[in-house]
C-alpha positions, 0 to 999 in steps of 0.5 A, a space after each residue: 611159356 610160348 609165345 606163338 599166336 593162337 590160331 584165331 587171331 591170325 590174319 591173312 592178306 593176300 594179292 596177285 600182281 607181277 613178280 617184281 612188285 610182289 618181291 617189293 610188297 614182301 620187303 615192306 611188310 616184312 616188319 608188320 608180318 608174320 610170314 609171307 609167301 609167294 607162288 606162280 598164279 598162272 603158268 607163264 610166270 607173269 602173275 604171282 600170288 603174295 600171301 601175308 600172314 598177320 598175328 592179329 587184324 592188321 591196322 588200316 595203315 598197314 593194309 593203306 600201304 598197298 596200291 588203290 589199284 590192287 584187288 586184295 583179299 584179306 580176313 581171318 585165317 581159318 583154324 586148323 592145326 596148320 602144321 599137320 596140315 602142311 605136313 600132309 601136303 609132303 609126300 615121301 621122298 625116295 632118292 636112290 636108297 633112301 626114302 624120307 617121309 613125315 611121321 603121317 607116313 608109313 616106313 618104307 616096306 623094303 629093309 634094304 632102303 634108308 628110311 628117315 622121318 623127317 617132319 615139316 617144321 622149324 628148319 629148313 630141309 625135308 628132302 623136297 628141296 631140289 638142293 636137298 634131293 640132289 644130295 641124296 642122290 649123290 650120297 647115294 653114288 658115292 656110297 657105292 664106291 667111297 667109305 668115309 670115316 669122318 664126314 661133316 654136314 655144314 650148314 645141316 638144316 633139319 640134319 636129313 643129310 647128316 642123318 642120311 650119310 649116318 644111316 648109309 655108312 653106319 658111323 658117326 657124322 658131325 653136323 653143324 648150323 649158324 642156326 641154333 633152331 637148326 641145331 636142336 632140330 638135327 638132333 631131335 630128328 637123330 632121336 626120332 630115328 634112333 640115330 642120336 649115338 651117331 649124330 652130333 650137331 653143334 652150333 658153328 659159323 662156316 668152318 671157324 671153330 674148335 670143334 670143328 677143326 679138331 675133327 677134320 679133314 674130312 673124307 666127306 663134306 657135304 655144304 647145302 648152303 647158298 651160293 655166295 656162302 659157298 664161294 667166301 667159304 671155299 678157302 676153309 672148305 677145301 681146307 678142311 677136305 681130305 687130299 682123297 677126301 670127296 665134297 658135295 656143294 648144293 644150293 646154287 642155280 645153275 647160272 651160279 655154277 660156274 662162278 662156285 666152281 671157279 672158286 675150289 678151282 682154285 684150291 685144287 678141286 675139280 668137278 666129278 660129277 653134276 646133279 641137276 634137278 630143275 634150275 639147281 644144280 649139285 657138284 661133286 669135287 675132289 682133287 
C-alpha cells in the first residue's frame, strides 16, 4: 500500500531572503515538510529561493513561523505527474566513453560508447552531480591503462558508477550503500540495463562488513561520499586497497582537498590525478 501524497493535496511555500536565513528556514521546517529546497534568485549570490513542499494545506502556526516581514507565496502545487517532469529537465551526460541518460532518452547512436539509462528517482546520482561526472571522467582515464579484477563501489547511490565500471571492463563489481532505497535502486538500474549477472549491491556501513572483506582488496575503489566520511573512513579504505591497487575519492569541495588528502597520506596514498569540476574536486590515489 503506498503511502505517498496524492498529487492534490500537496502544497507549496515558497520565499526569497539571503542564504543564511533561508539555511535556518530549512531547519525549522524541516519536521513540518515534506521536502525543501534551495536555489540562487539572483546571480550574485545574494538572494535565495527556499521552497517548501507540504503533504497537505499547512496550518496557520506553521506558516506564523515566518517573519512578518517576508513576502512569501503559498497555495496548492499543481498537478502533474512531477517525477516525469523532473525527469525530462536531465538532459544526457557523456563523460569520456560513457553517456548516461533517463529512459525519456534516446541510446546513444555510437556502439563504441557506454550507455546507461539511469532515471531521477530515489537515490541519489544520475551522473549530473559534479562529484559523479568527475568519476566517470576518471574511470574513463583509468580504463585506458589499468584492468582491474576486483573493484567496489562504496557508497553507490543509484549504482551509475558501479554500473559504469561493469560496462567498461565487463566483469563483476560489487556495490555497497548505508542506504537500503540505494540498494534496490543499484540493482533495479543493473536490470534496466542488463547488467544484473554482473552488479551486486549489499546494504553495508563504510567497510564494516563480511562481505565486503571477504572480496577485497580491490584493484579499483571508487568512494563518492562526503568529506568527512571520506577522512574517518581512510584507515579502512586504504586497507582495503590493493598494493597496485587505484582509489577514485569524490565528493568533497576543493577547500576540502587538502584536508582528505592528508588523511591516505597517511597510509601510504599519493595523488595521481585531479578532476575538477566547479567547487568539487575528484583524486586519484595510489601507492
Amino acid at each position: 500500500m503506498s503511502t505517498q501524497p496524492n498529487a492534490a493535496d500537496l502544497w507549496q511555500l515558497s520565499v526569497t531572503l539571503p542564504l543564511p536565513q533561508a539555511q535556518d528556514l530549512e531547519l525549522l521546517f524541516e519536521d513540518h515538510a515534506l521536502t525543501t529546497s534551495l536555489t540562487e534568485a539572483v546571480s550574485d549570490g545574494s538572494l535565495w529561493q527556499l521552497d517548501i513542499l507540504f503533504a497537505e494545506e499547512p496550518m496557520d502556526w506553521v506558516v506564523a513561523q515566518i517573519p512578518n516581514d517576508l513576502k512569501i507565496t503559498l497555495g496548492p502545487l499543481e498537478q502533474k505527474d512531477w517525477v516525469t517532469e523532473s525527469q525530462k529537465q536531465l538532459p544526457p551526460v557523456q563523460a569520456g566513453r560513457f553517456y548516461i541518460h533517463g529512459s525519456h532518452d534516446p541510446k546513444h547512436k555510437a556502439i563504441s560508447m557506454h550507455d546507461l539509462t539511469i532515471d531521477a528517482g530515489r537515490a541519489f546520482g544520475t551522473g549530473l552531480h559534479e562529484t559523479t561526472y568527475g568519476c566517470l571522467n576518471a574511470l574513463h582515464d583509468i580504463h585506458k591503462y589499468q584492468n582491474p579484477q576486483r573493484i567496489l563501489d562504496l557508497g553507490c547511490g543509484s549504482g551509475v558508477l558501479a554500473l559504469a565500471a561493469a560496462k567498461a571492463w565487463g566483469r563483476p563489481v560489487l556495490a555497497s550503500d548505508i542506504d537500503p532505497d540505494a540498494v534496490a535502486v543499484t540493482n533495479e538500474n543493473a536490470q534496466k540495463n542488463g547488467l544484473r549477472p554482473l552488479i551486486r549491491a549489499i546494504e553495508a556501513t563504510g567497510l564494516n562488513d563480511r562481505v565486503l572483506q571477504k572480496n577485497g582488496p580491490y584493484d579499483l575503489l571508487i568512494a563518492n561520499i562526503l568529506a568527512w566520511p571520506l577522512v574517518k573512513l581512510a584507515p579502512s579504505i586504504s586497507g582495503a586497497l590493493a598494493d597496485n591497487g587505484t582509489l577514485i575519492l569524490s565528493g568533497l569541495l576543493g577547500k576540502q582537498e587538502n584536508m582528505v588528502r592528508n588523511a591516505y597520506r597517511l597510509h601510504g596514498l599519493s595523488l595521481k590525478r585531479r578532476y575538477i569540476f566547479n567547487e568539487w574536486h575528484t583524486l586519484v590515489l595510489s601507492r
